[in-house]
C-alpha positions as semicolon CSV with decimal commas, in nm:
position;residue;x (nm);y (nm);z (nm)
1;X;3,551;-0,350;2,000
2;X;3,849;-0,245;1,771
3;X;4,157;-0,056;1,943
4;X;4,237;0,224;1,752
5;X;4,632;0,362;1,750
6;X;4,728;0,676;1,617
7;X;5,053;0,827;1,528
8;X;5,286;1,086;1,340
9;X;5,385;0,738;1,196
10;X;5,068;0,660;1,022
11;X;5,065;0,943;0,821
12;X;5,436;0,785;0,604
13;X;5,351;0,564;0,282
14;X;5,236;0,228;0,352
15;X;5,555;0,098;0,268
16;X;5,743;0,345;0,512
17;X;5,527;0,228;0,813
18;X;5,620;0,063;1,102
19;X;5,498;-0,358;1,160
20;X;5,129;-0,339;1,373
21;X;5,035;-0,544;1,678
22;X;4,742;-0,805;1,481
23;X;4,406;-0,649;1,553
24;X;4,529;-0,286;1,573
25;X;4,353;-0,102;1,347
26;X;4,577;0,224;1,235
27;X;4,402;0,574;1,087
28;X;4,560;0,846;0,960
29;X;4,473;1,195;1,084
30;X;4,270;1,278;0,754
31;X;4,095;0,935;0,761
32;X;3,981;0,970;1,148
33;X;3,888;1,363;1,064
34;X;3,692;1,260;0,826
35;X;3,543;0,936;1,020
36;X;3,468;1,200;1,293
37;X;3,296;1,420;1,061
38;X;3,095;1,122;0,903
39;X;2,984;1,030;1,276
40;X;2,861;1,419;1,328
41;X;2,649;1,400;0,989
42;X;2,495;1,080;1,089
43;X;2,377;1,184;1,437
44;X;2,265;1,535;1,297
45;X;2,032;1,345;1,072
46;X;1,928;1,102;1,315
47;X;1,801;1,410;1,550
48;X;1,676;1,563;1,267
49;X;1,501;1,275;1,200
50;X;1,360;1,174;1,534
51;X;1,261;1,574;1,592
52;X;1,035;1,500;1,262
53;X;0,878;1,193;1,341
54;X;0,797;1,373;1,670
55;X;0,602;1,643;1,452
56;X;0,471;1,364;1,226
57;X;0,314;1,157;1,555
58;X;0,168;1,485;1,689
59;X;0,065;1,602;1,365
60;X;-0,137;1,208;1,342
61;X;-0,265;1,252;1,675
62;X;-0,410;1,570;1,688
63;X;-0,578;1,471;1,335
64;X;-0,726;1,144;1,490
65;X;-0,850;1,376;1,763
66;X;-1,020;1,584;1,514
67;X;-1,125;1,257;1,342
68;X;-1,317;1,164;1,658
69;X;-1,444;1,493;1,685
70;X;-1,597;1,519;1,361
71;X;-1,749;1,152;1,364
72;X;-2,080;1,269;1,535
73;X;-2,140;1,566;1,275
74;X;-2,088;1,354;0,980
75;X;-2,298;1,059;1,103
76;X;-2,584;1,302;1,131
77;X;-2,514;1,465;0,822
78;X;-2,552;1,127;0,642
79;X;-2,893;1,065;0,826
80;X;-2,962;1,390;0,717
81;X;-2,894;1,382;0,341
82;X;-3,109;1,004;0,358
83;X;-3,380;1,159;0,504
84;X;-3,343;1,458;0,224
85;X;-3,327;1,209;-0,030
86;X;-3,589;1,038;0,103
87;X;-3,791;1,274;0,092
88;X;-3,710;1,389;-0,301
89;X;-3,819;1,066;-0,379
90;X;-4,147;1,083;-0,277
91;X;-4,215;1,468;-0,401
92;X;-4,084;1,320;-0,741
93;X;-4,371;1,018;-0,664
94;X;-4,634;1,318;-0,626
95;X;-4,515;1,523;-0,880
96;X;-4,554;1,253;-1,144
97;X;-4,876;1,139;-1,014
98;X;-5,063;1,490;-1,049
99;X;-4,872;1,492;-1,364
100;X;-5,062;1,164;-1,456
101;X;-5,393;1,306;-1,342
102;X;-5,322;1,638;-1,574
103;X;-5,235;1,398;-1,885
104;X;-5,569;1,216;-1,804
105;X;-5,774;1,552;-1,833
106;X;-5,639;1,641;-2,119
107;X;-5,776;1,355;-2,330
């Protein structure tokens, strides 16, 4: 991990400041202000981010729940509109047959 010094010193011109230890990393009082602010932003928007994937998972879950739910009605409903279906085929089968036998008097 870095070691981080701060000083009045740091704040001269680089030209004015004193000789560092090798590994000592120096900040100004503006530069770490604004490092700490930088840190704040990023863990705001990781909470905020972590409170909406929260939502987002609860959201999914309750909407697979419903899913689940609904899965019985809609299988039934699809028997339902085959049978339907079915069943308009063979009225149509009738219909045309009578409408055969009608033609046939006709003649």
């Amino acid at each position: 991990m870095s070691e981080f010094a701060f000083d009045e010193a740091v704040a001269k011109e680089p030209e004015e400041q004193p000789e560092r230890e090798a590994g000592t990393l120096t900040l100004s009082v503006d530069d770490f202000s604004a490092l700490e602010e930088r840190i704040l932003r990023a863990v705001e928007v990781v909470r905020r981010e972590r409170l909406a994937r929260a939502a987002a998972e609860e959201r999914a879950a309750k909407a697979e729940a419903q899913l689940h739910e609904q899965l019985p009605h809609v299988e039934h409903l699809e028997k339902e509109i085959g049978a339907l279906r079915a069943e308009r085929d063979h009225v149509r089968e009738r219909v045309d047959r009578l409408l055969g036998q009608l033609d046939a008097l006709e003649l």
